[in-house]
Backbone bond lengths (Angstrom), bond angles and torsions (degrees), N, CA, C in turn:
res aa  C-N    CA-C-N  psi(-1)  N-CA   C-N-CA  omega(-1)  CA-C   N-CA-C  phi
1 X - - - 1.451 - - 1.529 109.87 -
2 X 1.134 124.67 -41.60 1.463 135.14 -168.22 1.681 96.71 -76.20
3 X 1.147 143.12 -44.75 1.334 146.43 135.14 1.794 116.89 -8.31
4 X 1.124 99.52 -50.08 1.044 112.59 -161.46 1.643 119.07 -97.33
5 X 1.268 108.48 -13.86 1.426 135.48 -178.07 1.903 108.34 -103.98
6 X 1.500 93.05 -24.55 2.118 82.12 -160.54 2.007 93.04 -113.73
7 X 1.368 98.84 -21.21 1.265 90.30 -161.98 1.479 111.36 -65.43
8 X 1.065 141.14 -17.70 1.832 149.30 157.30 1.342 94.86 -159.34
9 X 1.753 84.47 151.31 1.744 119.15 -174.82 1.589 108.92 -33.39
10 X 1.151 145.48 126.41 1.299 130.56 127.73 1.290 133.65 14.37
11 X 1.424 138.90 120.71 1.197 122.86 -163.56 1.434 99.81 -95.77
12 X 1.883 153.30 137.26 1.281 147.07 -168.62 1.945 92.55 -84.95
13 X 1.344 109.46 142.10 1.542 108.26 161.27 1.129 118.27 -76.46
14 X 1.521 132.47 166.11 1.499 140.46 140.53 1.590 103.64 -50.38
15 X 1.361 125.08 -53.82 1.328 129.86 -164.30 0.919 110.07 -62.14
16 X 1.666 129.00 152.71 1.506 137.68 176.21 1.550 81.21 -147.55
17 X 1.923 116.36 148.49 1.291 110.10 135.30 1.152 127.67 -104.88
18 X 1.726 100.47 -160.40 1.641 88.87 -144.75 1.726 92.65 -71.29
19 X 0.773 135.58 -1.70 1.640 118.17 -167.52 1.740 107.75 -88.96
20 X 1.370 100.23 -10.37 2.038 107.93 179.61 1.103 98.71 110.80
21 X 1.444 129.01 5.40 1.492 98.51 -172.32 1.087 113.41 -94.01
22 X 1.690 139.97 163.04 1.380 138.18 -129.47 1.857 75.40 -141.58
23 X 1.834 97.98 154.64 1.388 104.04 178.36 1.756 92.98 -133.46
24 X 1.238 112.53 154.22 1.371 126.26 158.26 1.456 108.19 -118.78
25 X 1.507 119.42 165.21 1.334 131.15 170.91 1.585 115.10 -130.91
26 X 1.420 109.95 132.87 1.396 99.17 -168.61 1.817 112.45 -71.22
27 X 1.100 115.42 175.50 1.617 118.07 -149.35 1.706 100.07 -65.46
28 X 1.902 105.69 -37.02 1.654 89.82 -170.24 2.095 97.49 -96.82
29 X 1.320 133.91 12.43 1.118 137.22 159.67 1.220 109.84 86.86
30 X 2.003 110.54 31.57 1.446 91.63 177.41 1.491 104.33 -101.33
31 X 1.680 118.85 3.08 1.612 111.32 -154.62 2.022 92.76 -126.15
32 X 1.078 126.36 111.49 1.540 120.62 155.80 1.499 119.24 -71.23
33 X 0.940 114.83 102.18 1.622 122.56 161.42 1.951 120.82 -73.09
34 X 0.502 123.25 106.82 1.454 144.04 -159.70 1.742 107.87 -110.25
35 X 1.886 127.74 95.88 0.962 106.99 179.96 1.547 121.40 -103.05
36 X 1.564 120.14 130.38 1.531 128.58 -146.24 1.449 98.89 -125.08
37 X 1.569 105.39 148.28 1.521 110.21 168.42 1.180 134.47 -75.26
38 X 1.055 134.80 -168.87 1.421 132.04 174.87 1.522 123.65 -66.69
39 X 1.254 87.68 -47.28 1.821 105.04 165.26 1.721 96.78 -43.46
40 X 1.016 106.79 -103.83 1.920 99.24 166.11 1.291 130.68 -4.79
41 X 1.186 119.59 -27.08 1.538 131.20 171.58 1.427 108.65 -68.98
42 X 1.331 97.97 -52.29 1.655 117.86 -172.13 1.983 97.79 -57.08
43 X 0.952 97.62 -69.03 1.307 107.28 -171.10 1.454 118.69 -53.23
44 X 1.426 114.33 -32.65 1.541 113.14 153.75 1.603 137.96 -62.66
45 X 0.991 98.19 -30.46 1.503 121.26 156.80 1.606 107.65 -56.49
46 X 1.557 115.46 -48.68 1.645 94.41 -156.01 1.798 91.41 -96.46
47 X 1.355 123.37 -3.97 1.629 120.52 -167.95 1.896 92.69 -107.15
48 X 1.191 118.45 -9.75 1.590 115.40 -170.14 1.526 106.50 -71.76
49 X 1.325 133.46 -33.91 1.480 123.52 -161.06 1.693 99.06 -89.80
50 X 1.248 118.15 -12.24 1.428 128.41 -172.40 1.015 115.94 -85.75
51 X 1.657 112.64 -48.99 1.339 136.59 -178.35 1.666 92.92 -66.99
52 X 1.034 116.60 -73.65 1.484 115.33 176.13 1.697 131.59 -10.65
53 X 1.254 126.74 -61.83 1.359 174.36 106.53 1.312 80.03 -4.21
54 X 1.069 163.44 -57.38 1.296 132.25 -140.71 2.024 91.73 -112.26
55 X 1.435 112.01 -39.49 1.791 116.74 -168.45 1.743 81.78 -62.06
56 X 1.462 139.93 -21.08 1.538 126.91 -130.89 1.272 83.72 -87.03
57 X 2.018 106.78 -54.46 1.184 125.39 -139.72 1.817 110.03 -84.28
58 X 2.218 109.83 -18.46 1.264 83.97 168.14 1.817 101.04 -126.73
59 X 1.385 83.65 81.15 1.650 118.44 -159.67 2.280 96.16 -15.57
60 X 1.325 70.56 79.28 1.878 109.82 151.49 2.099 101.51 46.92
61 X 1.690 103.53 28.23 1.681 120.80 168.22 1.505 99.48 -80.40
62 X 1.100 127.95 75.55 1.660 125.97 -177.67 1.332 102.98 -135.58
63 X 1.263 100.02 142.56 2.118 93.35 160.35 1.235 114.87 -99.59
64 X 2.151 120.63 6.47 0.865 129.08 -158.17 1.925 92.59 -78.84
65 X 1.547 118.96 171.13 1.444 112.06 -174.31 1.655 106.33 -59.95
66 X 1.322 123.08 165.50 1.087 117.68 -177.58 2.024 93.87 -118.31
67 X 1.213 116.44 103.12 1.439 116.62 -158.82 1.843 96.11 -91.58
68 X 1.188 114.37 125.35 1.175 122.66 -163.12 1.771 111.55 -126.87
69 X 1.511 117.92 1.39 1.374 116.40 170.16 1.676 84.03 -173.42
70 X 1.623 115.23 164.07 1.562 135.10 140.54 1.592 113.51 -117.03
71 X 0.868 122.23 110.35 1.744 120.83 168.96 1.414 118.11 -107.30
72 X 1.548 105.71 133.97 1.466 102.00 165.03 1.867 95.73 -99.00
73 X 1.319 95.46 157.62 1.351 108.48 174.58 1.913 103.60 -139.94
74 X 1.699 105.23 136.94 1.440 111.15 -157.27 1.656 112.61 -120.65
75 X 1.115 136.51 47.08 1.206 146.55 168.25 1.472 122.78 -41.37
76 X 1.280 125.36 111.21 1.441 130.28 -178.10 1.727 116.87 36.28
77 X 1.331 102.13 49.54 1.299 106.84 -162.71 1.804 133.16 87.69
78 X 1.360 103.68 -29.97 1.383 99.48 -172.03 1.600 102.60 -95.70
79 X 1.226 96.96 149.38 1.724 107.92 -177.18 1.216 111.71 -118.18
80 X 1.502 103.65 115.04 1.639 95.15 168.59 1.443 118.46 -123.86
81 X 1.180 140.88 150.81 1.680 155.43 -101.82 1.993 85.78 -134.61
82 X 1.181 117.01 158.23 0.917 116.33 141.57 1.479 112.88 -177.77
83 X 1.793 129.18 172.78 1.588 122.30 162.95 0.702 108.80 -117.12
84 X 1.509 134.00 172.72 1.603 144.80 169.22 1.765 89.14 -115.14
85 X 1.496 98.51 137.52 1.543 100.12 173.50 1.582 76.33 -140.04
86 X 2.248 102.62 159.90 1.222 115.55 150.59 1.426 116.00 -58.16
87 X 1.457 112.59 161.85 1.669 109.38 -170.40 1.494 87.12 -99.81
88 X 1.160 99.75 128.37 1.808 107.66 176.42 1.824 116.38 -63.11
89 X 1.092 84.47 -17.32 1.714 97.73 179.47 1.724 103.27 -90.83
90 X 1.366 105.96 159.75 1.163 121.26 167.70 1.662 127.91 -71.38
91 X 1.027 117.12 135.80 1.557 121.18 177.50 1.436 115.87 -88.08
92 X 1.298 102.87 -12.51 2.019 91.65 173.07 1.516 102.56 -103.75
93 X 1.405 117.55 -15.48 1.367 115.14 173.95 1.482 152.88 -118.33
94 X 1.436 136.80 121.57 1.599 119.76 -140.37 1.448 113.40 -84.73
95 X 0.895 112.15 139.40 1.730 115.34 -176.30 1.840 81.44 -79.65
96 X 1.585 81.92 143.97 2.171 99.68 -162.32 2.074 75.41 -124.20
97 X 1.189 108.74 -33.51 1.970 102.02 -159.75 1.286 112.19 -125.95
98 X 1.158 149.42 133.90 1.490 119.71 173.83 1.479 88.29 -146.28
99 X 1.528 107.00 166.64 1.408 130.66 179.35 1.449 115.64 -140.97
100 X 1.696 107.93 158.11 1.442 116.59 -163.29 1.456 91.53 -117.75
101 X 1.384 97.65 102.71 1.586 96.86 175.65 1.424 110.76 -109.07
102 X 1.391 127.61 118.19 1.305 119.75 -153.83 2.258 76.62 -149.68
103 X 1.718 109.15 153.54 1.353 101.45 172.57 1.648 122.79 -94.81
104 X 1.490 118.25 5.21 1.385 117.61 165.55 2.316 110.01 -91.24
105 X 1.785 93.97 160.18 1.382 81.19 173.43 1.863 94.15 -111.37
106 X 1.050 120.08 16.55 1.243 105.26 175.45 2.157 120.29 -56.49
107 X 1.329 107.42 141.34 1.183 101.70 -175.22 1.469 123.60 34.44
108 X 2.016 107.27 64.92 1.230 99.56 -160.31 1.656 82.71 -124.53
109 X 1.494 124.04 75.29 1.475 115.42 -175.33 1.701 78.64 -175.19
110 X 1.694 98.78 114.29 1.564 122.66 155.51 1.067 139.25 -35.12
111 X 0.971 149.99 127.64 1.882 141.76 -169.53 1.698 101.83 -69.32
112 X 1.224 106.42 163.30 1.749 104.96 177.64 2.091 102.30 -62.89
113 X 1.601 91.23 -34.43 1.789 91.92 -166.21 1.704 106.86 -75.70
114 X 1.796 108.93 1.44 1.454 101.56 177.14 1.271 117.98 -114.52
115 X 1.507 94.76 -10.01 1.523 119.99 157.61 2.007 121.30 -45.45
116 X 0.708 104.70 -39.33 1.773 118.75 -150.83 1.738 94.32 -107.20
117 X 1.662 120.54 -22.12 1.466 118.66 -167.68 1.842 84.04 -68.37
118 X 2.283 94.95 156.54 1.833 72.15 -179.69 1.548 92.73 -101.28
119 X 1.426 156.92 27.20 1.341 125.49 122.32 1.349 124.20 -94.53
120 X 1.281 138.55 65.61 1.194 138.84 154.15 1.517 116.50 -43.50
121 X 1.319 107.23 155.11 1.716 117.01 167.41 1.101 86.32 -62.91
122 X 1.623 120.75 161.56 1.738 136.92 127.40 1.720 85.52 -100.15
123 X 1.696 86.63 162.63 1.357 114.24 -170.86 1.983 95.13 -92.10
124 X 1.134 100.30 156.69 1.740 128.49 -166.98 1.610 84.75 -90.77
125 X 0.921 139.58 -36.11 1.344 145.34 -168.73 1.768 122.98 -82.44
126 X 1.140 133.86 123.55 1.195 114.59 149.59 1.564 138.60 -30.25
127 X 1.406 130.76 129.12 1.210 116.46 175.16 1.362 133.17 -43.47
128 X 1.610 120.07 -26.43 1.317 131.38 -173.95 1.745 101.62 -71.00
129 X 1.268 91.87 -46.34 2.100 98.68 -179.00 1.767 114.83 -60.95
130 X 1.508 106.34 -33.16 1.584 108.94 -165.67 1.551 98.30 -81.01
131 X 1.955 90.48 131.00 1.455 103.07 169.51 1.453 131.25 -114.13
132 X 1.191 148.35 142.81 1.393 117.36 177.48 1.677 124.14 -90.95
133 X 1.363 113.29 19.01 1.791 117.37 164.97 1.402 94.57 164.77
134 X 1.372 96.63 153.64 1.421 108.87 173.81 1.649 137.97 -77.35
135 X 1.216 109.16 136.31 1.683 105.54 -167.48 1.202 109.67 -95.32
């Protein structure tokens, strides 16, 4: 991992979610770096002993993230948060399709300008189900 983290910069994503948080990928694409707030800190703390207990028990067969460090890092005062997870994706192979499978349909319909990018999400949903806000 440390190989894989120091040997060149981090690569920055296109992707952001919706909350702002920014992802990097390490240079050969086996490690997602993910940078998170404090709030996120908190919440790793209270989902970590569970989560734990659960990677142990179905000894680590998950597609769930595989969380492998949290670091704060403290620069002239400012602190910023982050995790290292395995990249759930493959490193010898390119994701060509991907989908947003999430269990609400709220705001579940692409902008025209996210429409036209060529890896866009497709939606998990049938077209008849996807809405763009609730009435």
């Amino acid at each position: 991992m440390l190989n894989s983290l120091t040997r060149s910069a981090p690569i920055p994503s296109d992707a952001q979610g919706r909350s702002g948080a920014r992802f990097h990928t390490s240079y050969d694409k086996r490690y997602v770096i993910k940078i998170i707030t404090s709030e996120d800190v908190a919440e790793m703390h209270n989902i970590l002993k569970k989560y734990h207990q659960f990677i142990v028990e179905c000894h680590g067969n998950t597609l769930l993230p595989q969380f492998l460090g949290m670091y704060r890092l403290t620069v002239d005062g400012d602190e910023t948060y982050m995790i290292v997870t395995r990249n759930v994706f493959s490193h010898r192979l390119s994701v060509y399709k991907k989908y947003d499978l999430k269990g609400s349909t709220v705001a579940r319909e692409a902008s025209d300008k996210e429409k036209v990018k060529p890896k866009s999400s497709f939606s998990d949903l049938p077209s008849r189900f996807v809405t763009g806000s609730v009435a």
